[in-house]
N, C-alpha and C positions, 0 to 999 in steps of 0.2 A: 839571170839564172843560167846556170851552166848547163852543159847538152848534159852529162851523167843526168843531172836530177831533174830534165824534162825528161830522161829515158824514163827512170825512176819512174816521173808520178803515173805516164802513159802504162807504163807494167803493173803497177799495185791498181789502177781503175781497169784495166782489163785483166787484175786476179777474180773480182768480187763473182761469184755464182749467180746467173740470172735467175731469176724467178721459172721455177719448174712449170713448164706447159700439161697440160691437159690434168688429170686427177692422178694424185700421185697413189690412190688409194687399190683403185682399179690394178694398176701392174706391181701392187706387193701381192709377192709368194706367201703363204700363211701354210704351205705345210714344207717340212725339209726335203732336200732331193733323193733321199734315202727311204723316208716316209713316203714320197710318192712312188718311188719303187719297188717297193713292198706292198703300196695299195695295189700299183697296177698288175703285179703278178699273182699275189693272195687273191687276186680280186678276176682277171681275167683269164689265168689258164682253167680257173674250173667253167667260165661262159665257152670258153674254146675247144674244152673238151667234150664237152654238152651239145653243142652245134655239130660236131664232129660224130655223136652218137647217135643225135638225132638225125643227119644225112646217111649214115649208116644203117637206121631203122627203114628211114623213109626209101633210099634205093632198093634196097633187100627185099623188100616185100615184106613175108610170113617172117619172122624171126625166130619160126620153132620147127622140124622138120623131124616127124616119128614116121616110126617104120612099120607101117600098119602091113595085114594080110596082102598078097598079090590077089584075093580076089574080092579087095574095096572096090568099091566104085570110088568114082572123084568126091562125091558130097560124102561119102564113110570116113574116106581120108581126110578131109577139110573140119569134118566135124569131131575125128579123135584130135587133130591138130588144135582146134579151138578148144577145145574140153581140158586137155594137157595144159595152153598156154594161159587159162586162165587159173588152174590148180598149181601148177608149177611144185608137186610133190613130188618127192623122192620117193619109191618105196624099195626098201635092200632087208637085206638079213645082219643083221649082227654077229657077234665072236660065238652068242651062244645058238644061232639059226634061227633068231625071232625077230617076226616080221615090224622093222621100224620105219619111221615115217620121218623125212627132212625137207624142210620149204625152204623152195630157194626163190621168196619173193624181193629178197635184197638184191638179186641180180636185176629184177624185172626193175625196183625202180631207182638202181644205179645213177638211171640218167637225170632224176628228178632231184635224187641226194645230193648228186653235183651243184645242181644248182640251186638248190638250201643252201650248201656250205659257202656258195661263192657270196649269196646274200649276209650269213652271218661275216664271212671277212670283212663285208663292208663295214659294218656295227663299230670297229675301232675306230674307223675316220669319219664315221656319221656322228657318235659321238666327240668326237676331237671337233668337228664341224660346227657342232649346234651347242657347244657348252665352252672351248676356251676360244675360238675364231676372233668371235666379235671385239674381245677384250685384246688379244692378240695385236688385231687391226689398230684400236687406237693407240695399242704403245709403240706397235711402229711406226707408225705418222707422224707420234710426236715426240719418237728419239731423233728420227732420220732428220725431221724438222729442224731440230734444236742442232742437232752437229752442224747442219749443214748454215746455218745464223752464228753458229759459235765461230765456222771459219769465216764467214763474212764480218764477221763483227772486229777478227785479228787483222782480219785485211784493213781495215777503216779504220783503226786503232795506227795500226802501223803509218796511214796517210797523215793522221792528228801527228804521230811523233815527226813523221818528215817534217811538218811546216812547223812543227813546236822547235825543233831542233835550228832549221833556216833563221828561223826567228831570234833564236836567242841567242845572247851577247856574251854569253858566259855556260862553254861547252862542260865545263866540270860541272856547275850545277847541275844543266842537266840531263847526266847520267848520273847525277847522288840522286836528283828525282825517280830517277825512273829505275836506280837498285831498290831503293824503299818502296816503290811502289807495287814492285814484284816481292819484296818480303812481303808486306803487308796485304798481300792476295789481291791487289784490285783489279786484277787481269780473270780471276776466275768466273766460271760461269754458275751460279748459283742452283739455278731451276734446275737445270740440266743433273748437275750433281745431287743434289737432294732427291730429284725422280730416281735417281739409279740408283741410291740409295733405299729408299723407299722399294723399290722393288728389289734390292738384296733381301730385306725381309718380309718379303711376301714369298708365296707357297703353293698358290694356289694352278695356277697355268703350269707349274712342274708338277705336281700333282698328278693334272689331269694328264700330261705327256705320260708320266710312266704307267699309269691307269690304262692307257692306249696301248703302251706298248706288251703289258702284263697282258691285256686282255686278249691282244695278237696273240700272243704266247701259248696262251691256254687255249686258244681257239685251232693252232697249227699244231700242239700235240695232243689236241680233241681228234683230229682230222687222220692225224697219223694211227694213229691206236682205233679209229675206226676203219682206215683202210686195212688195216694189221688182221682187225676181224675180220675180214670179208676172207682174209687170204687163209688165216686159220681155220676157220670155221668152215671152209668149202663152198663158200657159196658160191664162186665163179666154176663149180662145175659144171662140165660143159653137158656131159652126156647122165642122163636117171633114166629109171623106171616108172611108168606113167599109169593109176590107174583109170579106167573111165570103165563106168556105172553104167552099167547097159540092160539088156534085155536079150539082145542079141548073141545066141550063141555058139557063132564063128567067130567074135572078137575075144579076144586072151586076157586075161584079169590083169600083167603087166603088158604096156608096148612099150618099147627101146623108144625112146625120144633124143637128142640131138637140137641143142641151142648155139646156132649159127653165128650170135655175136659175144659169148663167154671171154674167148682169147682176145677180142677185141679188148673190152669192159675192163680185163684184165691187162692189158698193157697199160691201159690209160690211169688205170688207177696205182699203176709201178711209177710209170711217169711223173703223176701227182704228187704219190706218198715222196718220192725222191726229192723234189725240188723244194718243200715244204718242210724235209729236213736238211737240205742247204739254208733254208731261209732263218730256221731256229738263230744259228750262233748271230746272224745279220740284228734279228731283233732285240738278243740279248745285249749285244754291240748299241747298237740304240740306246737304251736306255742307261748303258754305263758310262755312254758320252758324256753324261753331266756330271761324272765324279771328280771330274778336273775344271779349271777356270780354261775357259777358250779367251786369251789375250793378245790375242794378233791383231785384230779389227782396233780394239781402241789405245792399242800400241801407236798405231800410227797417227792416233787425235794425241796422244802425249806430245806431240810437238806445240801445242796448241797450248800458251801459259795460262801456266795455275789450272791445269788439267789434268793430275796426278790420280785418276781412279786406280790404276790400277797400284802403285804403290798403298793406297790409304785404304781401297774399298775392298780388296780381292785376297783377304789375308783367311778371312773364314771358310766354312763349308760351301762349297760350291754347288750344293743342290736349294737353289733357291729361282724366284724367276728371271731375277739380274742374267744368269747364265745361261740360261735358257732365249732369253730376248736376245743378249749377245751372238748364238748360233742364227738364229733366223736374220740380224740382221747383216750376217756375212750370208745366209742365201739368199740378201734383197741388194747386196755390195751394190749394183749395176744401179741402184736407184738413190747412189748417197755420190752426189755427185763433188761431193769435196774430198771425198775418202782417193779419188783420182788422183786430185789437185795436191793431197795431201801427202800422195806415195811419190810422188813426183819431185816434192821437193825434198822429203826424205831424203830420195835418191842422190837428189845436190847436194844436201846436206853433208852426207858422208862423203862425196867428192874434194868439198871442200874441207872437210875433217882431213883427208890425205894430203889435205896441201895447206896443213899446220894452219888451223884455222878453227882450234880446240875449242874456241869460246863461244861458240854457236851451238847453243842449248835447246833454243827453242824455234816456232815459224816468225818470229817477232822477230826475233836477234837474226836470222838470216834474210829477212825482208829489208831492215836497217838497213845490212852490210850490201844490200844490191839495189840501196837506196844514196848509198855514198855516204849512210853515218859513220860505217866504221872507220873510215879516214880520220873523222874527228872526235875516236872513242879512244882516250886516253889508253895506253897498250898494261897499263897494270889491272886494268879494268875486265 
């Protein structure tokens, strides 16, 4: 045996992928990096703005400060103060001087609305969580699976031709075996293709993505159009007219009152409104990601014979789950441990393309050629 084809077989038995350690289950991502980006800001600036207002109540003290008589006592002041902060009524005159009345109890529970709305953000990815997850999970176990067996299986393939080749007495035969064999597909991977086939026509995990993504939607110009009211409607005013119900009569039927955290309430909810429509076009974006085929990831299993999805499979509508499983499984790339092995020799690939070496099509035919067939591959071939 020559040193080339002991290099040879030492290279093709340290191609083959070992067997994945631990649970391959456990470190797949089941939501996009986009999706978790939008959970974690939908979802956390309203808890941060909340904490924020509640450290604000809680150092402050009183959060309401009227400007009772000079000659209250401290419990006169203290009790128009609580009588105010639990009423939280307006009273003014109108265009024609009649006595109107405006509750500004949406300021009072601002801080509680926050964190309603930070629960409702959740709702998109609780539901994404508890209804396409699971289903999710096992198709990518058992694409990532199948790629990663499909390139072991060409590596093992290509070791069978090495010694079929050493062996045989008669080099033209066979490479007419092994043209025919590649016309007549016995290189392809069956399961594999029919599963991704099978999930071109399915519907239902796309679905429920843009059900998410819809639901985001309407939930962030729910949010906006309700901070829009606060700011329309006045209710972040800071400063009313307060009545308190007495007996006593040295107190005044209005007292000037003064809410100490309005401009606060009101920054935070500019803050919010703001970034909430930054986030709009982000989720629209989202979901139109699917109107195209994402062909990059099994671009590079084309090298892998008789592996042709994307000429045969990707000619239709691209909103089905095929394309969908396709994105997530370029955000699991780090866990398809052939897709490495596979860009890698791409890479050669076209090196050796530059060095007129045009008849290497696939990982088969450049496996040969670093196995020492191509020396004895007839040059019309």
């Amino acid at each position: 045996m020559s040193l080339s084809h002991a290099a040879a077989e030492y290279m093709l038995s340290d191609a083959l992928l070992p067997e994945p350690g631990g649970s391959r289950a456990e470190r797949l991502r089941l939501e996009l990096p986009s999706d978790r980006l939008l959970k974690f800001v939908t979802v956390g600036l309203p808890l941060l703005l909340v904490s924020l207002a509640f450290a604000r109540e809680f150092s402050a003290g009183s959060q309401i400060s009227c400007f009772s008589p000079s000659n209250f006592t401290a419990q006169q002041s203290g009790y128009v103060d609580a009588a105010c902060w639990d009423s939280l009524l307006h009273h003014g005159l109108d265009a024609h001087g009649r006595l109107v009345t405006k509750s500004l109890w949406a300021l009072k529970v601002f801080p509680y609305s926050l964190l309603a709305l930070a629960g409702l953000m959740f709702l998109p990815a609780l539901l994404w969580r508890s209804t396409a997850a699971p289903a999710l999970r096992s198709d990518l176990l058992f694409v990532a699976d199948e790629l990663d067996k499909s390139y072991n299986r060409s590596v093992r393939l290509v070791q069978h031709m090495h010694k079929v080749q050493q062996a045989s007495a008669e080099p033209e035969r066979f490479w007419e075996e092994y043209e025919r064999a590649r016309r007549e597909r016995y290189f392809e991977f069956p399961l594999l293709e029919r599963y991704l086939t099978c999930k071109q026509r399915a519907h239902s995990l796309v679905f429920i993505y843009i059900l998410r993504n819809v639901l985001l939607l309407f939930l962030l110009v729910a949010a906006c159009l309700y901070l829009a009211f606060l700011h329309l409607t006045g209710s972040f005013q800071g400063e009313f007219n307060c009545s308190v119900t007495t007996r006593e009569p040295q107190i005044p039927p209005l007292v000037p009152c003064k809410l100490l955290f309005s401009s606060i309430f009101q920054l935070l909810s500019v803050a919010l409104g703001g970034v909430y429509v930054v986030l709009l076009p982000v989720v629209a974006y989202n979901a139109l990601q699917l109107c195209r085929w994402d062909k990059g990831l099994l671009a590079v299993y084309e090298m892998l014979p008789a592996f042709d999805l994307l000429s045969r499979k990707m000619l239709g509508c691209p909103l089905n789950d095929l394309n969908l499983l396709l994105l997530f499984l370029r955000a699991n790339v780090a866990r398809l441990a052939s897709f490495g092995r596979l860009s890698a020799v791409g890479a050669l690939k076209e090196a050796a393309g530059a060095a007129d070496r045009g008849d290497i099509d696939t990982v088969v035919d450049f496996m040969t050629l670093l196995a020492g067939l191509d020396a004895a591959k007839p040059k019309n071939q």
